[in-house]
C-alpha positions as CSV (number, residue, x, y, z in Angstrom):
1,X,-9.7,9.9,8.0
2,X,-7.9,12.7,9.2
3,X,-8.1,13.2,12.7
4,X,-10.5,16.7,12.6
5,X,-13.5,17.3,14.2
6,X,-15.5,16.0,11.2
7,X,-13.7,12.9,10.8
8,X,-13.7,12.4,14.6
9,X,-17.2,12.2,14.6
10,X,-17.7,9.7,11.9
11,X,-15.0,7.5,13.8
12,X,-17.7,7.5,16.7
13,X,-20.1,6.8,14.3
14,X,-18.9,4.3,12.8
15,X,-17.4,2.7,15.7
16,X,-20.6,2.2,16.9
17,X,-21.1,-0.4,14.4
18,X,-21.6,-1.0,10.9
19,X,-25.0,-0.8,10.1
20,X,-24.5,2.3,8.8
21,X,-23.1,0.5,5.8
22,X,-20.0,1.7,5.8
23,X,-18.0,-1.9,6.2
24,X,-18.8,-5.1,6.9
25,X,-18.2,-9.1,6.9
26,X,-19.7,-11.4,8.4
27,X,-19.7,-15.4,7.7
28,X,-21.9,-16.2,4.8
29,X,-21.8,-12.5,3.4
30,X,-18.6,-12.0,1.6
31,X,-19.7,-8.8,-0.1
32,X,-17.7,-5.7,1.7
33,X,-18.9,-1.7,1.6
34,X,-15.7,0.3,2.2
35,X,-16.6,3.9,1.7
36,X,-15.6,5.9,-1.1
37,X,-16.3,9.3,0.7
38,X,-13.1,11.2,0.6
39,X,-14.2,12.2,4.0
40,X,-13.7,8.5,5.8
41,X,-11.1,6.9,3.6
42,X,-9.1,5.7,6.3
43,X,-5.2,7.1,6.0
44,X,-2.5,5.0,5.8
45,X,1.4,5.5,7.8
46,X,3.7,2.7,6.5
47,X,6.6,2.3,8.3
48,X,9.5,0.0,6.6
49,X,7.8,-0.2,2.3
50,X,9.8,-2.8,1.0
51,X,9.8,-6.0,0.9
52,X,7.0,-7.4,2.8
53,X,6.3,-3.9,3.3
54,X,5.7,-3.0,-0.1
55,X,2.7,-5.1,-0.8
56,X,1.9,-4.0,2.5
57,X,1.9,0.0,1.6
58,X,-0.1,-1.1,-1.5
59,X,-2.6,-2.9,0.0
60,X,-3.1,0.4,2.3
61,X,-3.3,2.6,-1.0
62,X,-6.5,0.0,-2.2
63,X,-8.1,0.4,1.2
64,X,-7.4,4.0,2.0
65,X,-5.1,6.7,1.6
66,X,-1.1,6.7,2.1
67,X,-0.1,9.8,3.4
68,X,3.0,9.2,4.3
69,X,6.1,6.3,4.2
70,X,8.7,5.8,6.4
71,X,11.4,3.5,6.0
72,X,15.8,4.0,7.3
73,X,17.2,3.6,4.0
74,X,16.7,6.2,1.2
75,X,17.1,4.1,-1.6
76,X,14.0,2.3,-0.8
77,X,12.1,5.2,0.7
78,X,12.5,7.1,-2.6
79,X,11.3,3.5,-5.0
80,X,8.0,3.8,-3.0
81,X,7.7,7.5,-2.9
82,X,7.3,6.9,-6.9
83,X,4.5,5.4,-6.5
84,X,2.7,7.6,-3.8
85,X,4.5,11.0,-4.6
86,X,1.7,12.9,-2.5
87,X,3.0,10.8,0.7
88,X,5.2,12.5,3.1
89,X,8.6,10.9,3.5
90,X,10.2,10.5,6.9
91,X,13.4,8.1,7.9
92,X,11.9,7.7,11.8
93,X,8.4,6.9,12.3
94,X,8.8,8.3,15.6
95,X,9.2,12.3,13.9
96,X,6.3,10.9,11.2
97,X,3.7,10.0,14.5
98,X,4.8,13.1,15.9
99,X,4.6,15.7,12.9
100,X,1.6,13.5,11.6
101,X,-0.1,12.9,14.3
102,X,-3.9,14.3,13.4
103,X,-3.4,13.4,9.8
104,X,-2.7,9.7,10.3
105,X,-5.6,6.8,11.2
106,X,-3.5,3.5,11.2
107,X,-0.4,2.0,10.7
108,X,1.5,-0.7,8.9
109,X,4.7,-1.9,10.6
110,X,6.7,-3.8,8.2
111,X,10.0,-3.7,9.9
112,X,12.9,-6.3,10.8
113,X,11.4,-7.9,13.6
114,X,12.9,-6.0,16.2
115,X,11.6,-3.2,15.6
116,X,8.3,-4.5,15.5
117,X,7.5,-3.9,18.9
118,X,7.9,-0.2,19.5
119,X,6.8,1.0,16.0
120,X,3.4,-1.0,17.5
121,X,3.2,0.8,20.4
122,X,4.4,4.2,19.7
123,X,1.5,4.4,17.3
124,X,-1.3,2.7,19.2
125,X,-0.2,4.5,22.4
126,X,-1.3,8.0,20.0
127,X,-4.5,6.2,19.5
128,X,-3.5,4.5,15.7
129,X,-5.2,1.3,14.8
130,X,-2.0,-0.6,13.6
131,X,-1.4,-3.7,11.2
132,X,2.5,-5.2,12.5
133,X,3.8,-8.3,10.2
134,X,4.1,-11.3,11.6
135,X,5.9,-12.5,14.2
136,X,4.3,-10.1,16.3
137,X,7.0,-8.9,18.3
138,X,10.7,-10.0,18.7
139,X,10.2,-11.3,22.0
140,X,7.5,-12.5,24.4
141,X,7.5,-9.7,27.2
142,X,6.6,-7.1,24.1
143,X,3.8,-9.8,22.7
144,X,2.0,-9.0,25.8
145,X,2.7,-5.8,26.3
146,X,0.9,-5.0,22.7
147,X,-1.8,-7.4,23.5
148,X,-2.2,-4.7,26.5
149,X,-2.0,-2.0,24.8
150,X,-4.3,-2.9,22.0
151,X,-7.0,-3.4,24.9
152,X,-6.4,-0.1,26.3
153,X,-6.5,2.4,23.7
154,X,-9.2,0.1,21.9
155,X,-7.7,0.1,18.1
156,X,-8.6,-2.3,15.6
157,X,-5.2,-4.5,15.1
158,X,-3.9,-7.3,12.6
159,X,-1.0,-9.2,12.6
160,X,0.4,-9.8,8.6
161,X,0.0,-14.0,8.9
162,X,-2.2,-13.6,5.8
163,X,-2.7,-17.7,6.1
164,X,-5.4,-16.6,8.5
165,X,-7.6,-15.1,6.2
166,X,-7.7,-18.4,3.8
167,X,-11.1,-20.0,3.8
168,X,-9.1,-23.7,3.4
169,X,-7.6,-22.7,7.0
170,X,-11.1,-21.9,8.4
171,X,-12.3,-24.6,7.3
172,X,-9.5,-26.8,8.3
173,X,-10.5,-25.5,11.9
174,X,-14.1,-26.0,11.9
175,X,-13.1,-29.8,10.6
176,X,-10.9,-30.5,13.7
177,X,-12.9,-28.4,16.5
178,X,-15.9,-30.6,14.5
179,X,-14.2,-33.9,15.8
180,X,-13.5,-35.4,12.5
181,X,-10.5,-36.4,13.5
182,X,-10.8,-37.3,17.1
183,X,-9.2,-36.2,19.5
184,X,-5.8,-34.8,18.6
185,X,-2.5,-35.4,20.8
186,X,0.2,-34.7,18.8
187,X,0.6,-32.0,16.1
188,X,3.9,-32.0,13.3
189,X,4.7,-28.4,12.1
190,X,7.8,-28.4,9.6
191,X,9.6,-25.6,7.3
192,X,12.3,-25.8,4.5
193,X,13.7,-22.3,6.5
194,X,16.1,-21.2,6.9
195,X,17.3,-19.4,3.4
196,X,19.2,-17.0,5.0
197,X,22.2,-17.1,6.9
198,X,21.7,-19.0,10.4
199,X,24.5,-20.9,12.4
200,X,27.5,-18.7,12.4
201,X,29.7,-15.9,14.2
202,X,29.5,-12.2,14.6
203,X,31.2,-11.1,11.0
204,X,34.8,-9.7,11.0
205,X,34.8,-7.1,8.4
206,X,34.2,-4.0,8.5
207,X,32.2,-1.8,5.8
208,X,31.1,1.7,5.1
209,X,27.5,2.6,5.6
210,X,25.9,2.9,2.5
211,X,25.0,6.4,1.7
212,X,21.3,7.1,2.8
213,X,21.0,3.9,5.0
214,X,20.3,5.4,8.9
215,X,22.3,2.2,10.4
216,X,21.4,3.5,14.0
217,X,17.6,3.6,12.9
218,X,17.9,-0.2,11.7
219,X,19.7,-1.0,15.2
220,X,16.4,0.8,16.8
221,X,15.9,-0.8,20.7
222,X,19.1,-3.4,20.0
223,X,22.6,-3.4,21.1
224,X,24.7,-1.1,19.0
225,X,27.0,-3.1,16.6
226,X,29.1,-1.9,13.4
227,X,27.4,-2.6,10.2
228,X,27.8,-5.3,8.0
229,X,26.4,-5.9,4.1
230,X,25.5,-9.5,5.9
231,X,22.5,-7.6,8.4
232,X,20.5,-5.3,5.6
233,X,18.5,-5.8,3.7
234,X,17.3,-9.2,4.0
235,X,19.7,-11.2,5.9
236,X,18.7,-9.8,9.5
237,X,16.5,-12.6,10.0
238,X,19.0,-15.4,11.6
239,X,21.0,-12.9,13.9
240,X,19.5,-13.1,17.6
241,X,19.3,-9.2,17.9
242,X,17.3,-8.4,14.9
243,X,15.4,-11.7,13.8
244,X,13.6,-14.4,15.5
245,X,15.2,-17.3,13.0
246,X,13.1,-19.6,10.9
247,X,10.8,-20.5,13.6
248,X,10.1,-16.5,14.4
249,X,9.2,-16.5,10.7
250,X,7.9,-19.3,9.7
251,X,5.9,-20.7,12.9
252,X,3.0,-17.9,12.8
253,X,1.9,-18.9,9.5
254,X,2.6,-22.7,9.5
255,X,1.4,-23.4,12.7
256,X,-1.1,-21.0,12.8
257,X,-4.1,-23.7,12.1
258,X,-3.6,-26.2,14.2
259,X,-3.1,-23.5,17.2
260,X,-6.5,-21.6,16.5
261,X,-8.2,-24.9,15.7
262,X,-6.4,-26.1,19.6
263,X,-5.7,-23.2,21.5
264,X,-2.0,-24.1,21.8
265,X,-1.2,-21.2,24.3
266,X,0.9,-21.4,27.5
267,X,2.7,-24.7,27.1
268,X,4.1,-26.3,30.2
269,X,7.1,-27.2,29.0
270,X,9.6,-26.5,25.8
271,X,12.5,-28.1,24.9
272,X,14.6,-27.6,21.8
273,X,17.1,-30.2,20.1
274,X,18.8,-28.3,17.3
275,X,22.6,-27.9,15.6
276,X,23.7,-25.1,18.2
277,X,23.3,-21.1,18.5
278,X,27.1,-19.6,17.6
279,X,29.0,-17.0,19.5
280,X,25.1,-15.6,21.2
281,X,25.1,-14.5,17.4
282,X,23.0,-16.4,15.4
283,X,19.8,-19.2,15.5
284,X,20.8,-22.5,14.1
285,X,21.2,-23.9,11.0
286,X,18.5,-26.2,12.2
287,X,16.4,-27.7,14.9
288,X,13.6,-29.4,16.5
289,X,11.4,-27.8,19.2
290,X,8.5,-30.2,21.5
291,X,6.0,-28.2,23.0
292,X,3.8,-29.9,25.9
293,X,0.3,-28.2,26.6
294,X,-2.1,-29.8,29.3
295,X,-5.0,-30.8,28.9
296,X,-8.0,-28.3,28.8
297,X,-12.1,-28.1,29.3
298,X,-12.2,-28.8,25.3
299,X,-9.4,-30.9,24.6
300,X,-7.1,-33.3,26.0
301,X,-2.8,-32.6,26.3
302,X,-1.3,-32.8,22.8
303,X,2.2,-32.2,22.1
304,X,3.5,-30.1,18.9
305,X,6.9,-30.6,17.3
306,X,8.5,-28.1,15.3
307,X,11.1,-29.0,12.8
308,X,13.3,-26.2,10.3
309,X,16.7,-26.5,8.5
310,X,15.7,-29.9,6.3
311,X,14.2,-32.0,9.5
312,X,10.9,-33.4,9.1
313,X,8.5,-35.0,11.0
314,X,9.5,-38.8,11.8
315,X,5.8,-39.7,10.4
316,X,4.1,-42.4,7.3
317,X,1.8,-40.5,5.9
318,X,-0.8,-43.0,4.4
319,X,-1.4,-44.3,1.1
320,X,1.8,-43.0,-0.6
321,X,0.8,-39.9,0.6
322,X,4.4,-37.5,-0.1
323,X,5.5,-35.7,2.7
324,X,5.5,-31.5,1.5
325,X,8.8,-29.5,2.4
326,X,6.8,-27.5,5.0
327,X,3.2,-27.9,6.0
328,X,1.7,-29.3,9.5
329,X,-0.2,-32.6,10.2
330,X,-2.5,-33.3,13.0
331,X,-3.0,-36.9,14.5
332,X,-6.2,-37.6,16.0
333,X,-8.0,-40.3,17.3
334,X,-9.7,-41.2,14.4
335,X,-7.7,-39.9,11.5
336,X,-5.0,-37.2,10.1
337,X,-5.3,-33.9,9.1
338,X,-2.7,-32.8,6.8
339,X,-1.9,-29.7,5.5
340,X,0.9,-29.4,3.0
341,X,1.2,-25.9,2.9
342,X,3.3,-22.6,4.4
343,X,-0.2,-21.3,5.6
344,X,-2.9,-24.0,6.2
345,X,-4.5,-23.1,3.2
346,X,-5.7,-26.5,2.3
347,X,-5.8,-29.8,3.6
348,X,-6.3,-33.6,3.2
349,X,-8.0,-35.9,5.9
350,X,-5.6,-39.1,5.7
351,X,-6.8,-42.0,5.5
352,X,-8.3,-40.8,2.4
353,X,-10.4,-44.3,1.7
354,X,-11.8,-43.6,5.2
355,X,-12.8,-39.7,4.7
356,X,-14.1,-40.6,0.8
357,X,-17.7,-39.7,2.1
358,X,-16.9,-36.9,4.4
359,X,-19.6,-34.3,4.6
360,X,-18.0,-31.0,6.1
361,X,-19.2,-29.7,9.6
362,X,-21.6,-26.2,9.3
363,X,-19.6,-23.3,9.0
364,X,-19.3,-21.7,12.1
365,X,-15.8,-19.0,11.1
366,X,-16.9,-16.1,8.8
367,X,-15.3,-15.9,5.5
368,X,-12.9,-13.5,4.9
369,X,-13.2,-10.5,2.4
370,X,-9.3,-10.5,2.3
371,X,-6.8,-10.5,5.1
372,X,-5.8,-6.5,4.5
373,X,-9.5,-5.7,3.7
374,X,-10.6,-7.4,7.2
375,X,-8.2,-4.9,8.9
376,X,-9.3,-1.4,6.8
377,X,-12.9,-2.7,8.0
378,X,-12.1,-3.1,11.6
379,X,-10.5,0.6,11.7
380,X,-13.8,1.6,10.2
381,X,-16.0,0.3,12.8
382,X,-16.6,-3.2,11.7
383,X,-15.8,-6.6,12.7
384,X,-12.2,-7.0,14.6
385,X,-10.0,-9.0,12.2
386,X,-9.9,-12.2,12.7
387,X,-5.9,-12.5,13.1
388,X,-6.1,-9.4,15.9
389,X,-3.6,-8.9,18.5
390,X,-6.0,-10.7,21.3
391,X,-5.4,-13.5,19.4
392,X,-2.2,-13.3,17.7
393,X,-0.2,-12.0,20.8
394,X,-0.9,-15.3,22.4
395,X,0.1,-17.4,19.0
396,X,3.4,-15.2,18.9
397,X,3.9,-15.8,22.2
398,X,4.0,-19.7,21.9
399,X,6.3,-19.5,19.0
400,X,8.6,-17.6,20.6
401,X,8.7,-19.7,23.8
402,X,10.4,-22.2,21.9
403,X,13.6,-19.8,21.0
404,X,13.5,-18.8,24.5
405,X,14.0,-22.5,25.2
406,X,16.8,-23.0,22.7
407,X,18.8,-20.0,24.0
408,X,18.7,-21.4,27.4
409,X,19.9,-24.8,26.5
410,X,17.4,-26.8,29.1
411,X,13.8,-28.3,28.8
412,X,11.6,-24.8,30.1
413,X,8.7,-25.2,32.7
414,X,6.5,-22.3,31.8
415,X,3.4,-20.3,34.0
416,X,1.0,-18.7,31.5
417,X,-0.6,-16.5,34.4
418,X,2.5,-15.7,35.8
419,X,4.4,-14.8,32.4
420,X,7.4,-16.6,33.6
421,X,9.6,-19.6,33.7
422,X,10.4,-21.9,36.5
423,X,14.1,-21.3,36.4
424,X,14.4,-17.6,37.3
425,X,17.6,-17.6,35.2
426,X,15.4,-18.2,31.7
427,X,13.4,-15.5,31.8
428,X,16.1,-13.5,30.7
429,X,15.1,-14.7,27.2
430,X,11.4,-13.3,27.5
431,X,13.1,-9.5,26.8
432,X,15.7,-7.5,27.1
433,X,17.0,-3.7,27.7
434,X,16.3,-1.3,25.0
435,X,19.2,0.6,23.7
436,X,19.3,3.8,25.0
437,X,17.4,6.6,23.3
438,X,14.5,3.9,22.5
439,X,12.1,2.5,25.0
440,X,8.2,1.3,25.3
């Protein structure tokens, strides 16, 4: 959908809703009309296509055009280009939004986490619907400001936790907002993560920067820093300045369930046990994290414990019931939900003997057509994705909370409304300066 006055006006169109029949989904219709008029395919800006963000570019190209791909090292720029050789190339997405402007409808951000952020708002800010990989943002100052900016320029948004769009986590939602299991106070959220370097000092060696890799583009908004083989491409994720650790990574999709199925947002304390962040360099090697949220009109207070690095929850499952190496399990009044699974895509209501006969509750969460597909439809006019901004902002947010408390070392009092900790001296860990040359 280029952005001429043609296309413009089918955006209005469209936007207006999706009667026209040009995309839909709604709960017990799964079938979905993306249009194959040249004239509204949607088109596609990926920015970082490999890795994550190469399925990512390729599930743009089934849903709509990729006209151009952006990514700071060459090598892998050039391995996508191959497959989309009529895509502009660019090494900053800033020059792509800027050169591209009127030819580009949304975005995927696929980056290290800490670019996540400004990639986001640099394109919604020129109007861009935007998809950004999960977690959200690298910290929880930026979380909000994208829920923000999402509101105000009113694009369809998605965050890439793509357990969302299971219909074993919906259901696993209906089933606990049902009652099925009582009422739930504690929740157990576990990961085999990290597989990637965590618990160590800033590197000593020095190194050469690969030919075609832009390492002042990777650094982005951080603190400049000489590069290291141990940062790109995959390793950034346990270093403080460029990664949110194995709960950044892991959290939005494992504890993504029970927080919809609770709204687990602004918890009133945090406090993180865990093997010790080295040199200000790098998360730990592993840790445990208790979250306490009051008690609301729906629900009463239930505390959730996050475990990485090998710990698990301190929990008998029932019947012989093997404990998975990540997963999350809810403890309610009346029984357990447990999910042994990275995304909440299925579930077992423990104890089994007692649930034999259980009749689900009537669905009340639309099905999803496919977590991309729910995204291309919402940038043509239909139904917001489920796992939008609005909604996955406020997840993020939680999840990073609890690396905000183990950076500071202390059990955290936190004001939702406010956006801010107790101690003044914490809330430090909610941002920090952009580098210059890069702000939002």
């Amino acid at each position: 959908m280029a952005m001429n006055t043609t296309r413009r006006d089918f955006l209005k169109t469209s936007a207006a809703g999706a009667a026209v029949g040009t995309a839909f989904w709604v709960a017990n219709e799964p079938k979905v009309a993306l249009s194959n008029n040249p004239l509204e395919k949607l088109n596609f800006a990926c920015i970082g296509v490999e890795g994550k963000g190469s399925s990512d570019t390729d599930s743009a190209g089934r849903d709509g055009s990729v006209v151009a791909l952006c990514d700071i090292d060459e090598s892998r720029l050039n391995k996508k280009a191959r497959r989309y050789p009529d895509a502009a190339k660019y090494i900053d997405f800033r020059v792509m939004l800027d050169e591209m402007g009127d030819k580009i409808d949304a975005v995927t951000v696929s980056t290290p986490d800490h670019t996540h952020a400004i990639a986001a708002a640099t394109a919604m800010k020129q109007g861009k619907h935007c998809f950004c990989q999960k977690p959200l943002t690298w910290s929880v100052s930026e979380a909000r400001l994208l829920r923000k900016l999402a509101q105000e320029h009113g694009v369809a948004t998605q965050m890439g936790n793509q357990g969302t769009a299971a219909n074993g986590l919906r259901e696993a939602v209906e089933v606990v907002r049902s009652g099925a299991i009582g009422n739930v106070s504690e929740v157990h959220v576990w990961t085999n993560r990290p597989v990637w370097p965590q618990g160590e000092g800033r590197p000593t060696e020095t190194a050469e920067i690969p030919e075609g890799l832009h390492w002042d583009l990777f650094l982005g908004p951080a603190p400049d820093r000489p590069y290291s083989p141990v940062y790109h491409p995959f390793k950034w994720r346990g270093w403080l300045d460029f990664g949110t650790g194995a709960l950044g990574d892991m959290a939005c999709h494992t504890a993504n369930m029970a927080v919809m199925a609770l709204d687990l947002f602004d918890p009133k304390t945090i406090v993180a046990d865990h093997t010790g962040i080295v040199e200000g360099e790098t998360y730990p090697k592993s840790s445990t994290i208790t979250f306490e949220f009051p008690e609301t009109e729906k629900r009463g207070p239930v505390t959730m414990y996050w475990y990485d690095g090998g710990r698990k929850p301190p929990v008998e499952l029932s019947q012989g019931e093997k404990m998975s190496n990540s997963g999350s399990l809810l403890v309610g009044s009346k029984g357990t939900l447990f999910s042994p699974n990275d995304y909440g895509a299925s579930y077992k209501l423990l104890p089994r003997e007692q649930y034999k006969d259980f009749a689900k509750p009537e669905q009340s969460l639309p099905r999803s057509p496919g977590h991309f597909t729910e995204f291309a439809i919402a940038c043509a006019g239909g139904a917001p994705a489920m796992s939008n901004f609005d909604y996955a902002s406020r997840l993020t947010e939680t999840i990073l909370l609890g690396n905000a408390a183990m950076r500071a070392g202390k059990k955290l009092e936190w004001d939702g409304e406010k956006g801010e900790f107790a101690d003044a001296d914490a809330n430090k860990f909610l941002g920090r300066d952009y580098r210059d040359g890069w702000s939002l």
